[in-house]
N, C-alpha and C positions, 0 to 999 in steps of 0.2 A: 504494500500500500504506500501513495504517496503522501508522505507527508504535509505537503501544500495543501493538495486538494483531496485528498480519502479515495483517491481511485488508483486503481491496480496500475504498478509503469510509471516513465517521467509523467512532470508536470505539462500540461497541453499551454502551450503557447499560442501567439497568435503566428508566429512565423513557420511554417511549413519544413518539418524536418527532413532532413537531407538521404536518401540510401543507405548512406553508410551508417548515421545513426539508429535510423530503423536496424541495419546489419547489428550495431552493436550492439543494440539493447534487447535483441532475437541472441543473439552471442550469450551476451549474460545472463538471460533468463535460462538456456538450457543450463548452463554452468551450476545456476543457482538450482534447480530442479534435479542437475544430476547428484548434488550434494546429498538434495534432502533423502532423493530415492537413496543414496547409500547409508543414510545416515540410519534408518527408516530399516533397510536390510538388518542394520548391524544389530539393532535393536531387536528384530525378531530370531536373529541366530541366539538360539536358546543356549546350543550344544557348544559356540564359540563362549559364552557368557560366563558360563560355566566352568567351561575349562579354563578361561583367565581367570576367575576368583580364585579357583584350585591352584593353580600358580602363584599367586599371591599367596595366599593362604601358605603354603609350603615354603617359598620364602622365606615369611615374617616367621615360621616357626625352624627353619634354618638357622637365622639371624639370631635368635633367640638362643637355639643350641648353644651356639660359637661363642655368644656372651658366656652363658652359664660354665663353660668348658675354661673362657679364655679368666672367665675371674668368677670362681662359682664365691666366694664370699659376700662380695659385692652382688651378686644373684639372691643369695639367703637374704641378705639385708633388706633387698627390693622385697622380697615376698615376706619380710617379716612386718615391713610398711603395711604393704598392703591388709595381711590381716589385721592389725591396729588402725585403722583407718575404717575398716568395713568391718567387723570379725562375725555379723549376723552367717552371711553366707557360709562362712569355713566350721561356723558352730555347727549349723546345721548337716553340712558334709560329714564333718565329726559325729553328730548321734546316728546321721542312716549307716555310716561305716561300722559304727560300734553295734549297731541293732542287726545290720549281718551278718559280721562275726558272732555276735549271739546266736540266733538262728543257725547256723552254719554248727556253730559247738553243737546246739541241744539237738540236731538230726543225726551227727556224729554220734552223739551218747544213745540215740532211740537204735540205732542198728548193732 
C-alpha cells in the first residue's frame, strides 16, 4: 500500500509514467512476491523447522557440556544459584524422586 494515497503501487501523478518505470515497478513487485512466496514456504516446512530447533537445541546442550567439563565448579555454583533463587521446583523433583524410590523399595520387599 501506498502510503500517500492507500492504494496498492507508487503514488498516481499527474505526469504519465515512463516504460521503464512501469518495467521497474513490475520488477519489484515480483521481487517482492517472490520473497513473501519463500518466506510463506519456509514457514510451512514443518520437517525443516524442526530439524533447526533440534540443532539448536543440541548445540546449547553441547555448549553446556564443554562449560561443565571445562570448569564443572563454576557449573555446581551456577546450579547451586539456581536452586536458591527458585528451590519450589527442585523441592518438588526431590519428593517425586524420593516417592519412587519408595515405591520401587516396597515392590522389591512384596517379591
Amino acid at each position: 500500500m501506498d502510503e500517500d494515497t492507500g492504494t496498492a503501487g507508487p503514488a498516481m501523478s499527474d505526469s504519465p509514467r515512463t516504460p521503464e518505470e512501469i518495467e521497474a515497478d513490475i520488477e519489484r513487485t515480483r521481487e517482492e512476491l517472490g520473497d513473501t512466496v519463500e518466506a510463506l514456504a519456509a514457514k510451512t516446512d514443518v520437517k525443516a523447522r524442526v530439524h533447526d530447533r533440534v540443532e539448536e537445541v543440541k548445540q546449547d546442550a553441547q555448549e553446556r557440556v564443554n562449560a561443565v567439563k571445562d570448569d564443572p565448579q563454576a557449573a555446581g555454583q551456577t546450579a547451586l544459584e539456581k536452586v536458591k533463587a527458585n528451590p519450589v521446583p527442585f523441592a518438588v523433583g526431590a519428593v517425586v524422586v524420593l516417592a519412587l524410590l519408595v515405591r520401587r523399595r516396597r515392590r522389591r520387599n512384596r517379591l
